[in-house]
Every structure is written in C-alpha cells, then in structure tokens.
C-alpha positions as CSV (number, residue, x, y, z in Angstrom):
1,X,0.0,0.0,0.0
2,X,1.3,3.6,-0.5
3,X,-0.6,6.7,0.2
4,X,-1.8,9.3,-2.6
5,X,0.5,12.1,-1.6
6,X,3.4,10.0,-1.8
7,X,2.2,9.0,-5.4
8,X,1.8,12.1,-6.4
9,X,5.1,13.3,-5.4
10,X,6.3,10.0,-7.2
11,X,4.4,11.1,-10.3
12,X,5.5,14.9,-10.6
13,X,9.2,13.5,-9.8
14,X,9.3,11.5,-12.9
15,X,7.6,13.8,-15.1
16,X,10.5,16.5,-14.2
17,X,13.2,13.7,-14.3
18,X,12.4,13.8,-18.2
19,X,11.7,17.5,-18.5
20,X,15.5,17.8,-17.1
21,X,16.3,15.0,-19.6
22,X,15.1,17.1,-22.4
23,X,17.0,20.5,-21.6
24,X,19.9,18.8,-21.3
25,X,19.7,17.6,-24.7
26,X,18.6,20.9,-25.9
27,X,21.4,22.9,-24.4
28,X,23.9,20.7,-25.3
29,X,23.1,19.7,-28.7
30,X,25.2,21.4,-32.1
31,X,22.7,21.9,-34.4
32,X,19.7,24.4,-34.8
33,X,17.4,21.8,-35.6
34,X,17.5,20.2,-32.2
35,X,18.4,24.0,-30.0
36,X,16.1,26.2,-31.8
37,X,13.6,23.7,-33.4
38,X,13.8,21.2,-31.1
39,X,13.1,18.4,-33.2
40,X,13.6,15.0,-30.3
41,X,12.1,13.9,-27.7
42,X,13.1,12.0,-24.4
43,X,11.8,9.3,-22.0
44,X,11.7,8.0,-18.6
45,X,11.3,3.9,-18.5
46,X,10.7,1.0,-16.1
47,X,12.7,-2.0,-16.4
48,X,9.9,-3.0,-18.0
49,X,9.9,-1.0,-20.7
50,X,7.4,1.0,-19.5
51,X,7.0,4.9,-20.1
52,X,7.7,6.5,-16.4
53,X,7.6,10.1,-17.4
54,X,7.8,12.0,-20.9
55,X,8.6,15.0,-21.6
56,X,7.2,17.6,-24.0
57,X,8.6,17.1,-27.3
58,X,7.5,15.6,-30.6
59,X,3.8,13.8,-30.1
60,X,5.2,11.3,-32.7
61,X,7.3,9.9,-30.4
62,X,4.1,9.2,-28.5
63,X,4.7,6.2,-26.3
64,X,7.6,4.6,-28.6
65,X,11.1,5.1,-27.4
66,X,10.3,1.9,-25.7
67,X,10.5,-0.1,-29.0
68,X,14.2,0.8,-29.1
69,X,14.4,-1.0,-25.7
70,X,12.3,-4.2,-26.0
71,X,13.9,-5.0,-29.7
72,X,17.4,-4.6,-27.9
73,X,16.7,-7.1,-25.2
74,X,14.5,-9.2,-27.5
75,X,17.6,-9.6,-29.6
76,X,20.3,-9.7,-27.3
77,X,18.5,-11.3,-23.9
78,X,17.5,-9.5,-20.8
79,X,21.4,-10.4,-20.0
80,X,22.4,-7.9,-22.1
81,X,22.2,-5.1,-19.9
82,X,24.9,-3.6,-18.2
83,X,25.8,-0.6,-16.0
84,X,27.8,2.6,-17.7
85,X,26.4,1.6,-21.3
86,X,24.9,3.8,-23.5
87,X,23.2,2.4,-26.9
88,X,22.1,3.7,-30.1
89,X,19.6,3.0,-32.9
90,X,18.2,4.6,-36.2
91,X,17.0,1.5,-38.1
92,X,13.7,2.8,-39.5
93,X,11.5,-0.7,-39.5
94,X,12.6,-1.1,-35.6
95,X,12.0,3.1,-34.4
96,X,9.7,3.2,-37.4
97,X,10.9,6.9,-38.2
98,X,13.8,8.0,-41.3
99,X,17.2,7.2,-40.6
100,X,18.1,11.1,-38.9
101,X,15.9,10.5,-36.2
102,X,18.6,8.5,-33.5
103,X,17.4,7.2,-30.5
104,X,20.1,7.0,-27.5
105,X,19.4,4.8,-24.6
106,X,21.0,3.3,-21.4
107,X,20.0,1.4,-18.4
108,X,19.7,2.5,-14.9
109,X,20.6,0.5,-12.2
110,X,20.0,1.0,-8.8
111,X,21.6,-1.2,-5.9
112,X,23.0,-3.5,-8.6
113,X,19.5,-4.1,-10.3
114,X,18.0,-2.5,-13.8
115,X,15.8,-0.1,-12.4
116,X,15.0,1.7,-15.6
117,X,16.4,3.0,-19.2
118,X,17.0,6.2,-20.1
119,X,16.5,7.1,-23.8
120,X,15.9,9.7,-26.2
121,X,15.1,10.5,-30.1
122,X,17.3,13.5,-32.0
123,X,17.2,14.9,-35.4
124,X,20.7,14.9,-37.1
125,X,20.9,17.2,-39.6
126,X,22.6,14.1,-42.2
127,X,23.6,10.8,-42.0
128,X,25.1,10.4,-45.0
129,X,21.9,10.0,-47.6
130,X,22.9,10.4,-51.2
131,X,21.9,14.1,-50.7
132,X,22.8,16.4,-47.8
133,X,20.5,16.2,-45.3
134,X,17.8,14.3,-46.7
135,X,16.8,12.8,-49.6
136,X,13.2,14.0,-51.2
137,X,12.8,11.2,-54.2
138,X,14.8,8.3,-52.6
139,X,13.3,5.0,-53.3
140,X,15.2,2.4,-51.2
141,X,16.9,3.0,-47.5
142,X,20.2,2.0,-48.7
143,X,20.3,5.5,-50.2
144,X,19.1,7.4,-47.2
145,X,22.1,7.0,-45.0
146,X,23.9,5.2,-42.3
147,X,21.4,2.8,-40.8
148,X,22.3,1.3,-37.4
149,X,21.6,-0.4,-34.5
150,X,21.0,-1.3,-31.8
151,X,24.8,-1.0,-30.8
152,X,26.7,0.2,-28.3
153,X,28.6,3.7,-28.3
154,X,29.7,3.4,-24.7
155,X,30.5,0.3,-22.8
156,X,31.4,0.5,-19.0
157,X,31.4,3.7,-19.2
158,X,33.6,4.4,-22.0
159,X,33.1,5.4,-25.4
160,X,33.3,2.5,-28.0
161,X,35.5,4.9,-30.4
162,X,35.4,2.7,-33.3
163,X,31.5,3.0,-33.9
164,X,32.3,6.8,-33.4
165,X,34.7,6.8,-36.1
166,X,32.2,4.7,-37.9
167,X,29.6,7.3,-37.6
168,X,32.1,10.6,-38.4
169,X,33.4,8.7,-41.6
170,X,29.5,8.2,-43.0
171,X,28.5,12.3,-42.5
172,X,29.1,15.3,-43.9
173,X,29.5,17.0,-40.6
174,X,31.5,14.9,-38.1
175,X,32.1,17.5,-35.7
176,X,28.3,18.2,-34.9
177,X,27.0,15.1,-35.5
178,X,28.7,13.6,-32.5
179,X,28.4,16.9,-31.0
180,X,24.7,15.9,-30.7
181,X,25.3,12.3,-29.9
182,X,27.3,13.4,-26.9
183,X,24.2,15.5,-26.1
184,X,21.8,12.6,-26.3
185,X,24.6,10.7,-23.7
186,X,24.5,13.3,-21.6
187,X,20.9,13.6,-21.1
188,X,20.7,9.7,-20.8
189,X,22.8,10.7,-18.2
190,X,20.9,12.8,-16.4
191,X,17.6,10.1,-16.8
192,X,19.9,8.0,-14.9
193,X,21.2,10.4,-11.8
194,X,17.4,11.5,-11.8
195,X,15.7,7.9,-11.7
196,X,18.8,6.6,-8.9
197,X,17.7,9.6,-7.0
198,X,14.4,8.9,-6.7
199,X,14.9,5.4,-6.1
200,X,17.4,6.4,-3.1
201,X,15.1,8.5,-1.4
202,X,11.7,6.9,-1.5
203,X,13.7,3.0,-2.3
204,X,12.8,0.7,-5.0
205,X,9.5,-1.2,-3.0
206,X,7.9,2.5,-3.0
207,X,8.7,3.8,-6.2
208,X,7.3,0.7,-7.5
209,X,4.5,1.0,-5.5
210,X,3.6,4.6,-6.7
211,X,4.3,3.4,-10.4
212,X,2.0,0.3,-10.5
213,X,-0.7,3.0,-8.7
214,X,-0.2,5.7,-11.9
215,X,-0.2,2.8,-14.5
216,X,-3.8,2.0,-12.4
217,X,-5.2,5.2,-12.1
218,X,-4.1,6.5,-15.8
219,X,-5.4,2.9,-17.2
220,X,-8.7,3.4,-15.2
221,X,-9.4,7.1,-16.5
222,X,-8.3,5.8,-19.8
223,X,-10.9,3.1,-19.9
224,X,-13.7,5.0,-18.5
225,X,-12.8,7.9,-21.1
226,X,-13.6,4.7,-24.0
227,X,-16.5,3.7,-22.5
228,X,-18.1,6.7,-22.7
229,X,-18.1,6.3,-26.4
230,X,-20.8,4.7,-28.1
231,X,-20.0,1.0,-29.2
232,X,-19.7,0.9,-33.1
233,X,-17.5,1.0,-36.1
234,X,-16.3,4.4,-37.6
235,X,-14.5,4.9,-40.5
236,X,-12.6,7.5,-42.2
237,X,-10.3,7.9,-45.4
238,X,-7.9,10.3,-47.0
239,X,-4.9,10.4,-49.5
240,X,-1.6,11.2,-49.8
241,X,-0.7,13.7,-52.6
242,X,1.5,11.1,-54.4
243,X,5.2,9.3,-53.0
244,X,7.1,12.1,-54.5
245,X,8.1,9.8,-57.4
246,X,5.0,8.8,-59.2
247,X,3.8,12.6,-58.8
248,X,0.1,11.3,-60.5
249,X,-1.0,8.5,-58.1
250,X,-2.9,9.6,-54.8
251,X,-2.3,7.1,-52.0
252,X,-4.9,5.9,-49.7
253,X,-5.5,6.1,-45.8
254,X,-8.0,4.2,-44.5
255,X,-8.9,4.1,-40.9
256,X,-11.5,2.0,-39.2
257,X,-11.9,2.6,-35.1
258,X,-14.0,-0.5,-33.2
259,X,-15.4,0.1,-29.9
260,X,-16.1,-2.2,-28.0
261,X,-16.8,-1.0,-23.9
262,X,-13.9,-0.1,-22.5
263,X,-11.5,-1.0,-25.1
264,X,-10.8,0.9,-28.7
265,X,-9.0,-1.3,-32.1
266,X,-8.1,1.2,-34.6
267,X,-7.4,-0.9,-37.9
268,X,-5.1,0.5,-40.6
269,X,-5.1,-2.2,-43.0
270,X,-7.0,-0.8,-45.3
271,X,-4.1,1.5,-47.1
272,X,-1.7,1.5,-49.7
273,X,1.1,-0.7,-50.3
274,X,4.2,0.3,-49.6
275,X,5.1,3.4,-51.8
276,X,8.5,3.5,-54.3
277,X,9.2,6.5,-53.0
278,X,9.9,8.0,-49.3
279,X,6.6,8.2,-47.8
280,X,6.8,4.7,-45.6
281,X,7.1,3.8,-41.9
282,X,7.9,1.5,-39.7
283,X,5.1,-0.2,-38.0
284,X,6.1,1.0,-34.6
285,X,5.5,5.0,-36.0
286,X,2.5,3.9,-37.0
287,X,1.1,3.1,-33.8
288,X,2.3,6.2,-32.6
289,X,0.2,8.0,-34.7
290,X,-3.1,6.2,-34.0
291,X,-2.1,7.3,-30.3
292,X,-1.7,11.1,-30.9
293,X,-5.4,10.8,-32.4
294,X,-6.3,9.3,-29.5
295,X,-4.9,11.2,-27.0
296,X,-6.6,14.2,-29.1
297,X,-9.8,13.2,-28.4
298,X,-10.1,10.9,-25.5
299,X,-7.2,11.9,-22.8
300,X,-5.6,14.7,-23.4
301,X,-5.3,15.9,-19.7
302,X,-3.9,13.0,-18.4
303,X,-0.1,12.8,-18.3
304,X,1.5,10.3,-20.3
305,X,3.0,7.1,-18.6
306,X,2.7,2.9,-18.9
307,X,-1.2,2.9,-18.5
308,X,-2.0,5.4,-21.4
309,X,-2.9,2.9,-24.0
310,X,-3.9,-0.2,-22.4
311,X,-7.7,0.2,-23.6
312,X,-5.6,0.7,-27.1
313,X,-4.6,-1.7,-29.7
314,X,-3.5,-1.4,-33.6
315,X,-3.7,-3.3,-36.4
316,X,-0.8,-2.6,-39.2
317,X,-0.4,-4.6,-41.7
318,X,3.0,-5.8,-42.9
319,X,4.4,-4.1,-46.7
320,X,1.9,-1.7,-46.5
321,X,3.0,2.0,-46.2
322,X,2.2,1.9,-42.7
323,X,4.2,-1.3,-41.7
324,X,7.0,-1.0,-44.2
325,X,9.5,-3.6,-44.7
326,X,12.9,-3.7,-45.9
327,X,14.1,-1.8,-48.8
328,X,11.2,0.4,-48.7
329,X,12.8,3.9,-48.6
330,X,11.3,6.0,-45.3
331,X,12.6,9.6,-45.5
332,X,9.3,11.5,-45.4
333,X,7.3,9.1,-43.0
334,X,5.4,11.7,-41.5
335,X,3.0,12.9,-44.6
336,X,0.7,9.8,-44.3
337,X,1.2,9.8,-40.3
338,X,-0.2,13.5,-39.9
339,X,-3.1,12.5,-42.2
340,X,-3.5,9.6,-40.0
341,X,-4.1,11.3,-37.2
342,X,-6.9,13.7,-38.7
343,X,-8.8,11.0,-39.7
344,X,-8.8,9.0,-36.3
345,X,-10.3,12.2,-35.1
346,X,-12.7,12.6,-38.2
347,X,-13.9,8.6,-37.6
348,X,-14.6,9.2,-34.3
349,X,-16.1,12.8,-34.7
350,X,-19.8,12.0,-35.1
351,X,-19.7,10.0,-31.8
352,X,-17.7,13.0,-30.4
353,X,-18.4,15.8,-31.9
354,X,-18.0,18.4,-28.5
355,X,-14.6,17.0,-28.6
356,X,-13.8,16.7,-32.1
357,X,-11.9,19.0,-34.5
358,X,-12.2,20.2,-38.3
359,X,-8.4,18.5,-40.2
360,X,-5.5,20.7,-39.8
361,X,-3.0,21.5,-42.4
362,X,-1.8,18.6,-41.8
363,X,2.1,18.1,-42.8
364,X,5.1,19.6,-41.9
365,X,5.8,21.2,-45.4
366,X,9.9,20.7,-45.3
367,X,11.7,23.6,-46.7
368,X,15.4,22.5,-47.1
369,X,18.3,24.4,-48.8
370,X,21.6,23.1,-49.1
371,X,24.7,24.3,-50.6
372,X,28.5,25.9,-50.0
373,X,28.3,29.5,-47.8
374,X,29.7,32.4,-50.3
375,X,30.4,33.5,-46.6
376,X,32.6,30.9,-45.2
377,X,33.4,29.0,-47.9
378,X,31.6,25.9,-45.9
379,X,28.8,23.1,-46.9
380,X,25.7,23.8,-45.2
381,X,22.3,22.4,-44.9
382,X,18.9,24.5,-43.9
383,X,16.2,22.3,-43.0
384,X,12.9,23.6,-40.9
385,X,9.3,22.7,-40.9
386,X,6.5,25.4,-41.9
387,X,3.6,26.7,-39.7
388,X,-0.1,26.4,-40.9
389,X,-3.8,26.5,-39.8
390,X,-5.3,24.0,-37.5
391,X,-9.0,23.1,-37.6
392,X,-12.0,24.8,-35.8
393,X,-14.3,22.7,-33.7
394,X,-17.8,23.7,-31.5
395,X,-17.0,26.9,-30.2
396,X,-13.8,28.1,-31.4
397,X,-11.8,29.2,-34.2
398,X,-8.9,27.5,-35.5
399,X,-5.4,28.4,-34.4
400,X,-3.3,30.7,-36.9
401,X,0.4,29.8,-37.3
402,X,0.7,26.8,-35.5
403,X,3.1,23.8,-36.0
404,X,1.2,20.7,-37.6
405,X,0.0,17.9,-35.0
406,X,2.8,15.8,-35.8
407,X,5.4,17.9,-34.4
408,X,4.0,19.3,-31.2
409,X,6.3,21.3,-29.3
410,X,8.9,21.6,-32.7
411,X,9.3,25.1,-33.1
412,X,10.1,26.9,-37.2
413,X,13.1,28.8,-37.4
414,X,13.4,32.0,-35.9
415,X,14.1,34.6,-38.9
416,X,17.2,35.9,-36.8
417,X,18.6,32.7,-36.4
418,X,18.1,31.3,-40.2
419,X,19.9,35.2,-41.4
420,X,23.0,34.6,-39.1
421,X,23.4,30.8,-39.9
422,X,22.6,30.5,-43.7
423,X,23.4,32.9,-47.0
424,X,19.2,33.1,-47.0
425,X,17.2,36.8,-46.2
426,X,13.8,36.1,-45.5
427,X,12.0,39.2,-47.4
428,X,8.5,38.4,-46.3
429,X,6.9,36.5,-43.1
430,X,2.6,36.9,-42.6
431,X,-0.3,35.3,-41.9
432,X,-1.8,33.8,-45.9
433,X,-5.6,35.2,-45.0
434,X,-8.7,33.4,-46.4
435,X,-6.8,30.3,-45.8
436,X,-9.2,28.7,-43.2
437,X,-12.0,27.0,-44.1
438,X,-15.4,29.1,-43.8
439,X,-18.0,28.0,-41.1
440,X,-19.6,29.3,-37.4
441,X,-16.3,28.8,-36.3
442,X,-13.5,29.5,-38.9
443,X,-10.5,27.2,-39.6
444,X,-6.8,28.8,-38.1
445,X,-5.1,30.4,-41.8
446,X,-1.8,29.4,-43.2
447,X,1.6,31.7,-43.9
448,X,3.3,33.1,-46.5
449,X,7.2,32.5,-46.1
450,X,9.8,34.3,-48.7
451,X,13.7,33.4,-49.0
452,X,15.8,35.0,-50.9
453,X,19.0,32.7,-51.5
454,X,21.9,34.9,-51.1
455,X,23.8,31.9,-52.8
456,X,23.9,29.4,-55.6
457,X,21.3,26.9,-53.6
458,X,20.6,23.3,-54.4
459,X,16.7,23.4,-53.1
460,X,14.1,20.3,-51.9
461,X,10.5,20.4,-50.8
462,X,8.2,18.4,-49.5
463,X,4.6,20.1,-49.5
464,X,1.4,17.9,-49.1
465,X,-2.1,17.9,-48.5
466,X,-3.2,19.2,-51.8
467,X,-5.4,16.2,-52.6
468,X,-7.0,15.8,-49.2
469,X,-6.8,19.5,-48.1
470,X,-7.9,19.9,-44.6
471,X,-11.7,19.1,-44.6
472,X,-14.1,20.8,-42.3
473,X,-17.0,19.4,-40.1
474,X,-20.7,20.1,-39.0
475,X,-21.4,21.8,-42.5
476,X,-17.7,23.8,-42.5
477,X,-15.9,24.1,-45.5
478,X,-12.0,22.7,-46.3
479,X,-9.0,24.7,-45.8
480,X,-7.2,25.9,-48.7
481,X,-4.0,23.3,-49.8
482,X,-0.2,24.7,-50.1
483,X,1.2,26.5,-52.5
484,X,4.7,27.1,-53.2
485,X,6.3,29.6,-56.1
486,X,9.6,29.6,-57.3
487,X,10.7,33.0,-58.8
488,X,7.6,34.5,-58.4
489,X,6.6,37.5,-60.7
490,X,10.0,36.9,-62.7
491,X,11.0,35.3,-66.0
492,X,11.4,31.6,-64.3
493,X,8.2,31.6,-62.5
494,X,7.1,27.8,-61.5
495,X,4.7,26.5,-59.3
496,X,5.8,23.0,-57.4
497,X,5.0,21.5,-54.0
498,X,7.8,18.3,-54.3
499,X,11.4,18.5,-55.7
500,X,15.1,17.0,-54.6
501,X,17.8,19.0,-55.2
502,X,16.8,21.8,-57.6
503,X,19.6,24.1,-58.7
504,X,18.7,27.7,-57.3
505,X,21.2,30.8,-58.6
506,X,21.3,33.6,-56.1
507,X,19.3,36.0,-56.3
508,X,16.3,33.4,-56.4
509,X,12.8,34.1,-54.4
510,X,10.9,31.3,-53.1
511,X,7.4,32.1,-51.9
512,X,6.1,29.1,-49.8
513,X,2.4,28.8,-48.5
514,X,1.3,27.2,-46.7
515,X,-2.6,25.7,-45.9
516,X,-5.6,26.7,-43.8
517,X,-7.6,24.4,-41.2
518,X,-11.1,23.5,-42.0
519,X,-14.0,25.0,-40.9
520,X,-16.4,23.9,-38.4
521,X,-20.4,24.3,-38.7
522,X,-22.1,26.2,-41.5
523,X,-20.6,29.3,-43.0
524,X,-24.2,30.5,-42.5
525,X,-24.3,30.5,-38.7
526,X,-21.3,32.9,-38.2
527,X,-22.2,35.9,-36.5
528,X,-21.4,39.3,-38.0
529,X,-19.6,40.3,-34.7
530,X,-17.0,37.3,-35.8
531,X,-17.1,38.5,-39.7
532,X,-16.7,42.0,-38.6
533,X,-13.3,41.3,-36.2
534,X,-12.0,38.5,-39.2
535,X,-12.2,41.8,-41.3
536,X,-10.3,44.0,-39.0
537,X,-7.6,41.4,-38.1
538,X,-7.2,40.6,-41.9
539,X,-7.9,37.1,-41.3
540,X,-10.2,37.0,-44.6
541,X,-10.0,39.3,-47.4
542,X,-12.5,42.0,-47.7
C-alpha cells in the first residue's frame, strides 16, 4: 500500500526527471534543428519498458522510445544489460521513423539491479543520404544513410571509439554530429542520476509501489474515457498527394476505429502498399500516430505514462506503407502519419463531436536548402518545418500559425537565427488570409514565407495535402491546400509543392504557403460580430 500524496510526489518527480532530460539535450546539442527547433524527444522507462515520465517534445514519439528497448533485449537477452552503457539505434523498421531520427538509450541500475532505461530521439541534420540532409525522391533505404543499430557507443562507461569513427566517416558533418550524440549521452545521463535519486530517497519497493498506482489510475481514467463512447465501427479515409516519385498517383488512408466497452481497435489495414518513394514507416510509427489521435480526443489531460494505452490496440499490416518492410525507402514518414491522425479524429467525430476538430493543415511542409556558404566558404544544410492552420471545432476558431499535429512542441526557425546561420534573407513572413475554411467557427489560416538565396542553392520540398486539403466538419468548408512559387513575378516563374535537389542561382525568391484548417459548422451561422473582427484582423480578405 502507498498513500496518494506520496504518489503524487512520485508522479510529478518522474515527469520532471524527463523534462531535465530534455533540456539537457537541448542545451547541449550542435545543431539548430534540435536548439532552436527542437526536433527529439526523451523518455523515462521502467525496467519493464514501460514509459515512467515524458517530456514535452515531438507527439510522434508518443509512447515509442520503448520499441528501441524491447527490440534490444529481444535480440540480445534480458542479460544484455549492463551498468555505464549507453546504446544507439536509427534502423527505421525497428523506431519506425527516417534514418536522422537516433534514439540513445541506457540502463539504470539502482543497488546492482535494472531499475530503468534512459533514452531519447534527436534529429541529425545528415547521416550520409545520397543528398545532404535528406533525400526527397529516394526510393530504397540503402540511399538514405547510415542505418544502425541497436549497438553500443559506450560500454562500462567508456566510449566505444570505433562505432564513433564509424559514424564521423559516414556524415558530412563529423564535428556536430557527434556533437549531438554526446548531447543525447548526456541527457541519458541525467535520466539515470534523476531515476537513482528517486529510487534512493523513497527506495525501489515504494517507487514501485507509486508506479504500478499511476499505470492504475491512468489505465482506469483511460478506460472509463472509451466507455463513454458509443459501441460501433467508424471509418474515415484520405490520401496522400502522391510518393514524391510517381507525382500522379494519390495514396490511400483508410482508418476504421472499433469500440467495444472499455477497449478501442483502430485498424489501418486498409491503405496503400508500400510506396516507391519516401513516404513509408515502420510499424512501430504507425502506432504512434493512432495514439496522438487518440490522445486528441479521448485523454488529453492525463499525463502520459505505462497505462495510457492499455484500452488501445493497432492493427498494421505488414508491406503496407504503414508497416513497411525492408528496402522500402522512409525519409518522409510523417505525410501519411499527420493524415493519419486527422482521420482517427474525423472517424470518431460523429460520436464525439464536442470534442472533435475540423483536419488541420496537416504536414510539416519541409523547406530544405543546401549548398556551400559564399560567406565561409563551408557546406551547409537548412532544413525547418512550416507553420499552418489548425481546424476549428464547436465553439472556437482555429489556431493561426501553429506547428502541424505531428510535431508538437517543434518550433520553425526564428528569422534571426536562419539570417545569421545561412546565405538566406527572408523578405516576407505573414499570416496567408482566407486560408481557413469558412463555417460558425473559422478554420486557423496558413503563412506566407519568402527566401531570398543569397547563394547558388541546391533546393528540396516536401509540400502535401493538396489532394485531401484539410476538410471541415458540421457543414464547415476545407481549408485551402499549399502553395509554393519559385521565382515568383520573374521570367522563371514555376509552381511546385515536391522536388530533390533543384539548382537555385542567387538572387532566387521562393514564396512558400502554406494551408488553412477546416472550418467547423455552417458558413451561414457565423455571427457578424466574428465576420466583422475577421475583417479588421485581416484574417479574410474583404
């Protein structure tokens, strides 16, 4: 037995165990992508494998560092775990993300027995695809970069310098790239002074104690959340612009959600096969998303932890784009995942519709520039996601300028920052009005971004949703899709949403936009006091 103030001391002591986790990483890191964007993620786990504390970070990590764990042990034995070593994985069809995102995990032992793992998911900048950076038209993984793992990169407490020299032979930058794997080791350090603190001043019986009470409690509000929802079979579907390689073929998303009392199957077997180009996942990511839809619509206040998604299962199903399987290439996994998680919501809205939203913009609309600094002399890379509207719901408007769903706490580049680190000037940064979708309550608009390439640029894009713009609900109408203008006004003047590696002379303008939310209840039904102010704050044109 333990009481519920001890719990709850437990519970807030883990939870800032991983927040300390995470601005460890952050501070420490190399590259802007992980300090300014912060693009990763971090999490506290049991020696069961069993999420402890998360922190704020990327929602796509939701509840799946611990795949990096299990498939470690489940390869290796349970024997495999010793104290002062730190492991590392990238392998897309294990951590079910491209091969930049690197998870970087360690166990915790406490009196001579695992009491936990300490692990987190980073964003390098390159890994040594067949472009800098990232590939936009690859269609196998053997040409998006160094795939590993799981191995070790420290052992006793010492750094297994071969694998390091393995790692700064395969990148383009060496120094920052193990600049930020030293980053993610040190804040799988500081998971594991946290976690042996805690355990030393409560001891291992009561920390367990207060941890099988929070999985109880979360699992108990978790189920009673589900069985407030009718029993019944929803359905919802969407597609994918195209794979980036086969620019004329839409790919399906189909999602059907089965209720059943307290317990929730979201089946994703109905969706394309796995794609020649970069737009497939690993199962595990997959999952991931279903659970950021969930946690959307049915949990969303309670704190995430080893009980979250017991009342959850998923069905994937294996060479699909959402289970993908070896060579399928994986660099833009998130498209179909951001869609994914719209249409959980959207299957589930009728049901829920108090606590359902109109689809956001959806993707995370990769601007990426790459190319030698006139300034330095020096190889750089520029990569950073775009802002865009989210959808309304029953009684509010849609945010303005937010990052997509995917990304969560991501942040896009601060002008300042993008100016002093890049030969880029951005000429032009505002809200894109008339971009939400009309209805009582408005969908959030989009942006309009400008660069001006202050160098020869080699250029890649990856802009979706223009098939499946952001629908609304209730009667509201669709977002408007993305738009993005190369040279706009001048003798070169294209329009293009995808491209890999695009010569760009200096002097260039690229005018990216991006799209609105959907709308939510009839256009009809909005009052003129809300037309009136949407006039005044130039959120629609007049």
């Amino acid at each position: 037995m333990i009481d519920p103030i001890t719990t709850e001391i437990i519970r807030c002591a883990l939870l800032q165990a991983a927040e300390d986790m995470n601005t460890t990483l952050i501070r420490s890191s190399y590259t802007p992508v992980i300090y300014e964007a912060k693009d990763c993620a971090v999490a506290l786990l049991d020696a069961d494998h069993n999420v402890l504390g998360q922190s704020s970070g990327l929602p796509i990590f939701l509840g799946n560092l611990e795949v990096c764990t299990r498939e470690t042990e489940r390869l290796h034995g349970r024997d495999v775990w010793r104290e002062g070593d730190v492991w590392l994985l990238n392998d897309s069809y294990i951590g079910g993300t491209h091969l930049n995102d690197v998870t970087v995990y360690g166990p915790i032992f406490a009196g001579g027995e695992l009491a936990g793992f300490a692990a987190s998911r980073a964003h390098w900048l390159d890994v040594g695809s067949k472009d800098p950076g990232g590939s936009m038209d690859s269609t196998s993984i053997f040409q998006e970069g160094l795939r590993l793992g799981p191995v070790k990169v420290y052992a006793g407490g010492e750094p297994c310098l071969d694998l390091h020299e393995v790692i700064a032979r395969n990148v383009r930058f060496p120094h920052a790239t193990l600049g930020d794997l030293r980053a993610q080791i040190s804040c799988a350090r500081t998971g594991q002074r946290r976690l042996t603190e805690i355990v030393s001043r409560w001891g291992v019986p009561t920390v367990l104690a207060a941890r099988d009470q929070i999985f109880a409690q979360t699992e108990a509000l978790e189920r009673a959340a589900v069985a407030a929802i009718p029993d019944g079979v929803y359905r919802a579907a969407g597609f994918l612009d195209n794979d980036g390689i086969d620019l004329g073929t839409p790919l399906r998303v189909g999602v059907t959600v089965t209720v059943s009392g307290s317990s929730m199957e979201v089946d994703l077997t109905d969706c394309a096969d796995q794609a020649t180009g970069p737009v497939n996942c690993g199962a595990a990511q997959a999952v991931a998303a279903v659970r950021v839809g969930y946690k959307l619509l049915v949990s969303g206040d309670v704190p995430l932890n080893g009980g979250s998604f017991r009342p959850l299962s998923v069905a994937t199903r294996p060479g699909s784009m959402l289970a993908a399987e070896s060579p399928a290439a994986c660099q833009y996994y998130y498209s179909h995942l951001g869609l994914l998680i719209d249409l959980v919501v959207a299957a589930l809205a009728p049901v829920l519709p108090d606590k359902a939203a109109a689809a956001s913009y959806g993707d995370s609309m990769i601007v990426q520039f790459t190319g030698t600094d006139p300034r330095t002399g020096k190889l750089y890379v520029s990569q950073e996601a775009t802002v865009g509207g989210w959808g309304a719901w029953e009684g509010g408007d849609g945010e303005t300028c937010l990052i997509n769903n995917v990304n969560g706490a991501l942040r896009d580049m601060p002008i300042e920052v993008l100016e002093t680190l890049f030969p880029v000037r951005v000429t032009r940064y505002e809200i894109r009005p008339s971009t939400g979708g009309a209805g009582r309550w408005r969908g959030g608009n989009g942006v309009v971004r400008e660069y001006e390439f202050q160098g020869d640029t080699s250029l890649s894009l990856w802009f979706e949703r223009s098939v499946t713009p952001a629908w609304g609900l209730a009667g509201g109408s669709a977002g408007a899709p993305p738009r993005v203008t190369l040279d706009p006004g001048g003798p070169d003047e294209r329009e293009l949403l995808k491209v890999n590696a695009l010569p760009v002379p200096a002097g260039t303008v690229l005018r990216c936009e991006s799209g609105g939310g959907g709308g939510y209840g009839p256009p009809a039904d909005r009052s003129p006091e809300a037309v009136a102010d949407d006039l005044a704050q130039g959120m629609t044109g007049a």
